[in-house]
Backbone as numpy.savetxt, mean C-alpha at the origin, in Angstrom:
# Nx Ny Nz CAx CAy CAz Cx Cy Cz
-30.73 12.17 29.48 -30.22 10.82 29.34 -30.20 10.40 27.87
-30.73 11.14 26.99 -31.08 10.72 25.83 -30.02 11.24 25.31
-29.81 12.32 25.04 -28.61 12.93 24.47 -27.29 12.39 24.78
-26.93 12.01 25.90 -25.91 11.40 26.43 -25.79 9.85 25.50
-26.76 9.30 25.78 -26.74 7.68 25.11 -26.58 7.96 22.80
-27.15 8.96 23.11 -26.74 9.39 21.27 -25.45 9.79 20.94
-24.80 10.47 21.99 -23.45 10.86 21.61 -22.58 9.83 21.94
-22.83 9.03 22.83 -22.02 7.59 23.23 -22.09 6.70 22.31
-23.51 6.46 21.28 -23.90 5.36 20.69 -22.89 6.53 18.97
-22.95 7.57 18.85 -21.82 8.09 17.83 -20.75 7.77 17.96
-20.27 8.31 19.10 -18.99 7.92 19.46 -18.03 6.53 19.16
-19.48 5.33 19.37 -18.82 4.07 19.52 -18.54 3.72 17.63
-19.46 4.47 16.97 -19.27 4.48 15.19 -17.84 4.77 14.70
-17.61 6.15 15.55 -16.08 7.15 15.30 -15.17 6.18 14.99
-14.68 5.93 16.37 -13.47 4.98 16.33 -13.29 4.39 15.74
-13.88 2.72 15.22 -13.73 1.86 14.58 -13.66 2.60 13.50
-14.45 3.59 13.17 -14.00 4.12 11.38 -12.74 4.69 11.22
-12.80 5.57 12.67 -10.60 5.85 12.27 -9.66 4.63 12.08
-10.08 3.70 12.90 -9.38 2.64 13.44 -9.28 2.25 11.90
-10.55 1.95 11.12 -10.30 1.23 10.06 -9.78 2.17 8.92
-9.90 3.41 8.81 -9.47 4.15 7.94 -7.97 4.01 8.01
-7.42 4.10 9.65 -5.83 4.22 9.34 -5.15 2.69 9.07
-5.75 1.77 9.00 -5.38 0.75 8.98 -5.14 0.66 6.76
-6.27 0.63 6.40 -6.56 0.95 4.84 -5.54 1.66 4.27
-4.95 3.00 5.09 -4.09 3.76 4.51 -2.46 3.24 4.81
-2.19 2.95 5.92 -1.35 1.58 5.86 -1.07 0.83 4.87
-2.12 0.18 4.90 -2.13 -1.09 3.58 -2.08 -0.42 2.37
-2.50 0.65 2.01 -2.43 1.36 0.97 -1.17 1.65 0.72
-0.63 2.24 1.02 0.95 2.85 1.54 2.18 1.81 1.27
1.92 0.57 2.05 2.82 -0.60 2.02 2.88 -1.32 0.35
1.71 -1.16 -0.10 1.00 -1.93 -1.16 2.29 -0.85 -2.15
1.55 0.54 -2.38 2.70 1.18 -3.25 4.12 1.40 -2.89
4.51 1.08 -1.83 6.35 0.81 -1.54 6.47 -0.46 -2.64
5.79 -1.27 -1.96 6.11 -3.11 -2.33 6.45 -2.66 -4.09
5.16 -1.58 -5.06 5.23 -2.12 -6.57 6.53 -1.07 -6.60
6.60 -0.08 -6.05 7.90 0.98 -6.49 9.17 -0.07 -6.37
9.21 -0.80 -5.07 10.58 -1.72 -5.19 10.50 -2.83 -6.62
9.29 -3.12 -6.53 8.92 -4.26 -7.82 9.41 -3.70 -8.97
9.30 -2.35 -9.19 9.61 -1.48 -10.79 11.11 -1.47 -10.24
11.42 -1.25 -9.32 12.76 -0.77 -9.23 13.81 -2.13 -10.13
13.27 -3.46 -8.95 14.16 -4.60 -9.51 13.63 -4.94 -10.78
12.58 -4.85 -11.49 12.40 -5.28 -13.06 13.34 -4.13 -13.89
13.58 -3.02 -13.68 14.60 -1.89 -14.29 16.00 -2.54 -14.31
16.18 -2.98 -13.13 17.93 -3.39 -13.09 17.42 -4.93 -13.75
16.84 -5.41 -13.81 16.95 -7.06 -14.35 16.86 -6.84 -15.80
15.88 -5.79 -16.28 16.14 -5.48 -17.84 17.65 -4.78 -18.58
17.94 -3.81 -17.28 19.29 -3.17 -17.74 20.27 -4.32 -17.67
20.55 -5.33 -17.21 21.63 -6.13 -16.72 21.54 -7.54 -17.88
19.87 -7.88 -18.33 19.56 -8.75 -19.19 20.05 -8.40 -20.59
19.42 -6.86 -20.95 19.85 -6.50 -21.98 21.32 -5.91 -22.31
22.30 -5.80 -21.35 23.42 -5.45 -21.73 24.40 -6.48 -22.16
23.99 -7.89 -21.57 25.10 -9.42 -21.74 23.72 -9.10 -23.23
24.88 -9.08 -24.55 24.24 -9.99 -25.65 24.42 -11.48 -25.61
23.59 -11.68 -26.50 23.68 -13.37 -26.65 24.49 -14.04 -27.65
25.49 -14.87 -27.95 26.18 -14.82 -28.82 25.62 -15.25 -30.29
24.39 -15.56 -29.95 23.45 -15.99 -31.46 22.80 -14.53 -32.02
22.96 -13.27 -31.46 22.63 -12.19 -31.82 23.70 -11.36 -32.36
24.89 -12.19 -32.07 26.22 -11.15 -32.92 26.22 -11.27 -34.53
């Protein structure tokens, strides 16, 4: 009975740690899409800013 209640009382640790691990890596994941799109649109807002000169720079 003892052994049984130790591997049940492990068991109940497991899960929630996958549970929370895959959740972290998720958020991890989403987090670096979000800045790759972020670099993406600051690239085109610099290419598009810096190509109109300003007419006080001619």
């Amino acid at each position: 009975m003892d052994g049984e209640l130790i591997s049940k009382s492990k068991f109940s640790l497991v899960i929630p740690i996958i549970i929370l691990s895959i959740f972290i890596y998720a958020a991890r994941r989403a987090h670096l899409q979000q800045i790759e799109r972020i670099r993406k649109m600051d690239k085109i807002y610099h290419i598009q800013t810096n190509s109109k000169t300003s007419p006080y720079r001619q």
